[in-house]
LUMVEXKE-614042 format. One record per residue: residue in one letter; chain; x, y, z of N, C-alpha, C in turn. Coordinates in Angstrom, 2 decimals, padded with zeros to 5 digits. Layout:
LUMVEXKE-614042
rest = A kette = A n.x = X n.y = Y n.z = Z ca.x = X ca.y = Y ca.z = Z c.x = X c.y = Y c.z = Z
...
***
This chain:
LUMVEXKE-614042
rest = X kette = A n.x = -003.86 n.y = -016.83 n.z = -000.59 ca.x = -002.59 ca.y = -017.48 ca.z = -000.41 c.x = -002.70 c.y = -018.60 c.z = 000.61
rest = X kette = A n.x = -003.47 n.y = -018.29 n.z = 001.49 ca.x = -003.94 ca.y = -019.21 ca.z = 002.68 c.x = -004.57 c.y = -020.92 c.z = 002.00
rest = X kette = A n.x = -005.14 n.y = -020.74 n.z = 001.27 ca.x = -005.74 ca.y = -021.66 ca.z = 000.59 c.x = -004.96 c.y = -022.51 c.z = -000.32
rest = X kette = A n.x = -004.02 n.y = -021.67 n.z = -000.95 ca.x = -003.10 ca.y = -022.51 ca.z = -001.80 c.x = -001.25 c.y = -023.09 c.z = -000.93
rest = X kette = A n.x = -001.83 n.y = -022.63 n.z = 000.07 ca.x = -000.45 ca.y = -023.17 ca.z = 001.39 c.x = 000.72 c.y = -022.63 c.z = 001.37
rest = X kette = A n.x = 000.18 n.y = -021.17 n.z = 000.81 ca.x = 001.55 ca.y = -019.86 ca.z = 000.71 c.x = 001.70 c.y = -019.00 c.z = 001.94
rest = X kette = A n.x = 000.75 n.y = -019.27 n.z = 002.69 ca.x = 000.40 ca.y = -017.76 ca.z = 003.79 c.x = 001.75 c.y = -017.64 c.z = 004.72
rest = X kette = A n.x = 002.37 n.y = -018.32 n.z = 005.15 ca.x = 003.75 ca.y = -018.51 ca.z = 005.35 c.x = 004.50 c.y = -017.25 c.z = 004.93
rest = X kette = A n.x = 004.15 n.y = -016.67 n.z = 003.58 ca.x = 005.38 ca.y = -015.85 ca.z = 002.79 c.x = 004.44 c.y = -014.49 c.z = 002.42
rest = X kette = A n.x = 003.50 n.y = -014.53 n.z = 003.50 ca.x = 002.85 ca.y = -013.30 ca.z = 003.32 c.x = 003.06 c.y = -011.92 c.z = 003.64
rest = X kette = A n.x = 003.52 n.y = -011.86 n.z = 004.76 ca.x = 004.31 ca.y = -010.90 ca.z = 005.73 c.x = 005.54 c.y = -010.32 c.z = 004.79
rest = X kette = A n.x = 006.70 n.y = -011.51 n.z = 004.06 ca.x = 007.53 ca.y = -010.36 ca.z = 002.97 c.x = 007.02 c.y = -010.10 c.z = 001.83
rest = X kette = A n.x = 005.49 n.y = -010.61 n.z = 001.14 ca.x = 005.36 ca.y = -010.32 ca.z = -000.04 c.x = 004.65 c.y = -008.84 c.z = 000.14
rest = X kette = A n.x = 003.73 n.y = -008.95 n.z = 001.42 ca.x = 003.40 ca.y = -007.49 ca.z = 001.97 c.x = 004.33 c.y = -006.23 c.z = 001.97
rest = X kette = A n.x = 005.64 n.y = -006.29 n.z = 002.88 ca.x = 006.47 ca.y = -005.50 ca.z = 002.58 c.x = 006.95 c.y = -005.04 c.z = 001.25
rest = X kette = A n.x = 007.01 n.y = -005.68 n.z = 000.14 ca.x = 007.41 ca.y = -005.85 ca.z = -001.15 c.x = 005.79 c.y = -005.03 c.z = -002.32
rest = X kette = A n.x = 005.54 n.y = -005.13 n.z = -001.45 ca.x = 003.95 ca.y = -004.42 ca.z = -002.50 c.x = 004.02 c.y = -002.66 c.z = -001.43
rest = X kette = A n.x = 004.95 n.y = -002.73 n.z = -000.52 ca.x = 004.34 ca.y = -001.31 ca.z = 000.21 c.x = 004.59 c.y = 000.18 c.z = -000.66
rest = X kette = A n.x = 003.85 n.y = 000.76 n.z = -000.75 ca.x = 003.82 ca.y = 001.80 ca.z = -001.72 c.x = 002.99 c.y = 001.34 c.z = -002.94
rest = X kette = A n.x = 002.21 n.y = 000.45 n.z = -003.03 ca.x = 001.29 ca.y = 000.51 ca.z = -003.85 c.x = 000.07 c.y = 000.89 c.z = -003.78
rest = X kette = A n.x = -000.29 n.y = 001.40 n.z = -002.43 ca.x = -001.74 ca.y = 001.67 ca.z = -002.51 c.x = -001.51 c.y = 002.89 c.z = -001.47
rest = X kette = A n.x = -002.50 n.y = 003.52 n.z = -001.38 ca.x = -002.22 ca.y = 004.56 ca.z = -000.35 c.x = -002.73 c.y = 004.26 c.z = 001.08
rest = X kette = A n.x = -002.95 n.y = 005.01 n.z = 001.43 ca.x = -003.03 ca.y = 005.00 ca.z = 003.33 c.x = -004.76 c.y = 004.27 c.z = 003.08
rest = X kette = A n.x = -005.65 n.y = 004.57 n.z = 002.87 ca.x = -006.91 ca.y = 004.10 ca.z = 002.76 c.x = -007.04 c.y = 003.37 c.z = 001.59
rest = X kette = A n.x = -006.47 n.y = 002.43 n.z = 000.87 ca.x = -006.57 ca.y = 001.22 ca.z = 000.29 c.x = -006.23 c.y = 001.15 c.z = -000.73
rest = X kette = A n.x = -006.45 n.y = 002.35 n.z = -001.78 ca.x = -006.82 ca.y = 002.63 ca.z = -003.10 c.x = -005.41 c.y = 002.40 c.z = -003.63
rest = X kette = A n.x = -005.27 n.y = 001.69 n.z = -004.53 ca.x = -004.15 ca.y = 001.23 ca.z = -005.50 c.x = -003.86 c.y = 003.21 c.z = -006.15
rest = X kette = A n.x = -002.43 n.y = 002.83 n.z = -005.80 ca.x = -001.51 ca.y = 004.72 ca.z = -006.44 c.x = -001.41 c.y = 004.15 c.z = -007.78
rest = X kette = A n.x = -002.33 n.y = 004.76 n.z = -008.60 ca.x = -002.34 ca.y = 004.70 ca.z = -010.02 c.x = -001.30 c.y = 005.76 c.z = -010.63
rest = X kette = A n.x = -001.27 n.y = 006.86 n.z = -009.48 ca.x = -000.22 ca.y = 007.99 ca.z = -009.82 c.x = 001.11 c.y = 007.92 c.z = -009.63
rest = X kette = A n.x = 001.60 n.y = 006.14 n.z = -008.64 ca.x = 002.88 ca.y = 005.92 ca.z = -008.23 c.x = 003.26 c.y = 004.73 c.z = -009.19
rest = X kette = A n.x = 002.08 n.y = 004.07 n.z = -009.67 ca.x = 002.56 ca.y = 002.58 ca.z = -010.37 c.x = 001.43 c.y = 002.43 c.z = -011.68
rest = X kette = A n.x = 001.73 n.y = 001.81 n.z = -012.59 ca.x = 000.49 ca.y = 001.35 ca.z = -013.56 c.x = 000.22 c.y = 000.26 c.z = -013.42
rest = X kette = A n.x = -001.06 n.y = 000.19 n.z = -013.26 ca.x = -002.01 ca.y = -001.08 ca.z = -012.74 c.x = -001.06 c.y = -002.56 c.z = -013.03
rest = X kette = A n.x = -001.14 n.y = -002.56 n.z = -014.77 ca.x = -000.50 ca.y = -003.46 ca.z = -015.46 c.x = 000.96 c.y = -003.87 c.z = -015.09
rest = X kette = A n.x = 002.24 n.y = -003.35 n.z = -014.80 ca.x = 003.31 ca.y = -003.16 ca.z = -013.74 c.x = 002.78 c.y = -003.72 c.z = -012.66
rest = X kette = A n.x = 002.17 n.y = -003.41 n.z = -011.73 ca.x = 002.09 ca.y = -003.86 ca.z = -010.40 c.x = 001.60 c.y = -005.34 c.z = -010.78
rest = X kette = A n.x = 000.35 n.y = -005.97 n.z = -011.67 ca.x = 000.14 ca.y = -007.22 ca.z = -011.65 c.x = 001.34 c.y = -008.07 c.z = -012.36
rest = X kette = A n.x = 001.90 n.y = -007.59 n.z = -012.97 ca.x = 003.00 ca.y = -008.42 ca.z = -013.00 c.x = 003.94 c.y = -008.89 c.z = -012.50
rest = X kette = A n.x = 004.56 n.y = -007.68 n.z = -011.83 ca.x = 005.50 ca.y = -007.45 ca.z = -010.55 c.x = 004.74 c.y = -008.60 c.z = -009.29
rest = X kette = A n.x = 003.26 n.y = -008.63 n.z = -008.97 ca.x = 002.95 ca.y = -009.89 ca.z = -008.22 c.x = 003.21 c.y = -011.01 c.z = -009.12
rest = X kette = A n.x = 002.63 n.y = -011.24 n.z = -009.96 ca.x = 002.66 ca.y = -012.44 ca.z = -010.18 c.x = 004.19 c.y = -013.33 c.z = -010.39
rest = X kette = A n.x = 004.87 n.y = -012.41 n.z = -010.76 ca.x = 006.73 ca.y = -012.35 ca.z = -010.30 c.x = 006.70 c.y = -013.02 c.z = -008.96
rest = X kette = A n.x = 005.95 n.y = -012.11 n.z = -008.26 ca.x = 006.26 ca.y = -012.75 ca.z = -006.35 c.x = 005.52 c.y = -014.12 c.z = -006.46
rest = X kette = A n.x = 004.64 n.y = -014.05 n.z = -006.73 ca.x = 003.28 ca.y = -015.21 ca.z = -006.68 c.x = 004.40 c.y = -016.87 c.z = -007.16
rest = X kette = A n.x = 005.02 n.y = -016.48 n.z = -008.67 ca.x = 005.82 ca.y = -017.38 ca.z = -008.60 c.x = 007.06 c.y = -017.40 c.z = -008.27
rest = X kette = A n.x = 007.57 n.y = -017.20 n.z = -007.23 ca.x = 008.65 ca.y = -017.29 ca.z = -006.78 c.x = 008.03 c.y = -018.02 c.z = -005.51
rest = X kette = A n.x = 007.18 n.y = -017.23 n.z = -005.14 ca.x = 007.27 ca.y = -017.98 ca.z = -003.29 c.x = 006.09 c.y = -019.54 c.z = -003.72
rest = X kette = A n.x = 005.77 n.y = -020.10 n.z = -004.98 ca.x = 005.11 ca.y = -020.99 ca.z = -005.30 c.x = 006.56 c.y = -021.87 c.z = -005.66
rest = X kette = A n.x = 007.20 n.y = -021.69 n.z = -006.44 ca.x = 008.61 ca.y = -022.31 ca.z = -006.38 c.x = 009.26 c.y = -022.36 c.z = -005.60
rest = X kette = A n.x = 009.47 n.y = -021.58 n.z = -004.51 ca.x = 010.19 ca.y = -021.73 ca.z = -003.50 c.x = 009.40 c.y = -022.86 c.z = -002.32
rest = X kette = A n.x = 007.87 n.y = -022.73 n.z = -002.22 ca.x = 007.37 ca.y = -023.76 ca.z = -001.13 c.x = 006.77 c.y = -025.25 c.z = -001.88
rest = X kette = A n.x = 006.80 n.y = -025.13 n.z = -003.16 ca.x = 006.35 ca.y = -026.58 ca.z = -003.62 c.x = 006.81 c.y = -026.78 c.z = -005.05
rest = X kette = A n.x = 008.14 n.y = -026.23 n.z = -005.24 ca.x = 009.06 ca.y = -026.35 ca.z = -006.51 c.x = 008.34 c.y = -026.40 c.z = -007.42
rest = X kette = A n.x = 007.71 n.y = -025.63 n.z = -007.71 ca.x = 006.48 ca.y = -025.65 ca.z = -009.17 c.x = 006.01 c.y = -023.93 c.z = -008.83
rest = X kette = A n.x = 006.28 n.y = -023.35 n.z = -010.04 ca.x = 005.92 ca.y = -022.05 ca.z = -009.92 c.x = 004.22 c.y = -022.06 c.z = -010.71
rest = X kette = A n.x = 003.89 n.y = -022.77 n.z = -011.00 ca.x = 002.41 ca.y = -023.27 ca.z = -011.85 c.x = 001.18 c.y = -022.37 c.z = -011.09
rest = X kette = A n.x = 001.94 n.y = -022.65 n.z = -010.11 ca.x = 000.47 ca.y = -022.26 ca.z = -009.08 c.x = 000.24 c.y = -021.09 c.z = -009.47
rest = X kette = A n.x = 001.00 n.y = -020.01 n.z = -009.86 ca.x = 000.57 ca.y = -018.79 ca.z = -009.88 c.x = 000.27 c.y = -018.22 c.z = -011.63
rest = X kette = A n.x = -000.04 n.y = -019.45 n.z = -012.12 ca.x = -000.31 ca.y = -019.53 ca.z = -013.66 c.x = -001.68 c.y = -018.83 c.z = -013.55
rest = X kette = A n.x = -001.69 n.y = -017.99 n.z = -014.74 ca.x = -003.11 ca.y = -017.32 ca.z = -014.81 c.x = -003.68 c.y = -016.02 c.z = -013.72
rest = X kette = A n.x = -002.34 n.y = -015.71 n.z = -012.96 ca.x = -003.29 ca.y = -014.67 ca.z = -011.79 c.x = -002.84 c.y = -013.12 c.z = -012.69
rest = X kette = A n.x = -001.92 n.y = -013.19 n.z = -013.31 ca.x = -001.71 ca.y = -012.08 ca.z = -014.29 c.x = -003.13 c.y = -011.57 c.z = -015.06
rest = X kette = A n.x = -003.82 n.y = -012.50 n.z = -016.12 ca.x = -004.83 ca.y = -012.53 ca.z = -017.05 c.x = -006.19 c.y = -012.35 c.z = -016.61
rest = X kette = A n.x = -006.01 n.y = -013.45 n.z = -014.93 ca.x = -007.28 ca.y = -013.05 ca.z = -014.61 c.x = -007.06 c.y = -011.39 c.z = -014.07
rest = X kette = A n.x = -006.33 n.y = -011.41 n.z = -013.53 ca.x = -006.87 ca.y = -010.01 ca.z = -012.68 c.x = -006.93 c.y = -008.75 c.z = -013.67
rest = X kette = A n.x = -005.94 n.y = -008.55 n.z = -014.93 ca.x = -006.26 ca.y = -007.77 ca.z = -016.39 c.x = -007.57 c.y = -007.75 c.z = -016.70
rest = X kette = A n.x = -008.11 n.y = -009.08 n.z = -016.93 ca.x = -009.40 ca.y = -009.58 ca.z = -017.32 c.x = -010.36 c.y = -009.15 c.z = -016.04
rest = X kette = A n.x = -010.33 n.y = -008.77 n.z = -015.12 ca.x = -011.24 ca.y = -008.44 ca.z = -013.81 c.x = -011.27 c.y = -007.12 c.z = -013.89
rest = X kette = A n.x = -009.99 n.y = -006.64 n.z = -013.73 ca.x = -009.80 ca.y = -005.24 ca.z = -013.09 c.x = -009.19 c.y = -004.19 c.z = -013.68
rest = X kette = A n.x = -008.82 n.y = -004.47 n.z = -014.86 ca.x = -008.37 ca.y = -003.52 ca.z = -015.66 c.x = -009.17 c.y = -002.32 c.z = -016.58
rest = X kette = A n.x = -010.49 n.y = -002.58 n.z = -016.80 ca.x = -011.69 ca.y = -001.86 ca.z = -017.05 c.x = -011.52 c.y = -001.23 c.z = -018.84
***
């Protein structure tokens, strides 16, 4: 986020993801489905991309890639 000049809106997108992973890191597969949660970001991803440079674009593609990465 730092890189794309979001880090600003990191601190509430943090609060907004809490309960997704447990105390030692691991994404709660037993509280959320993988697929749900990347969407639900990329929801945030474009909002706080529209909200700091009126173009939600930026967060085009972080859905597919991360399916395409991490979904197994």
């Amino acid at each position: 986020m730092g890189q794309l000049g979001l880090g600003r809106q990191f601190g509430r997108l943090a609060l907004q993801l809490d309960g997704a992973f447990r105390a030692d890191g691991v994404f709660a597969h037993d509280r959320l489905r993988f697929v749900d949660f990347v969407d639900d970001v990329e929801d945030m991803l474009e909002d706080v991309a529209w909200q700091e440079r009126g173009n939600k674009e930026a967060a085009d593609g972080f859905e597919e890639y991360m399916l395409r990465h991490y979904s197994g």
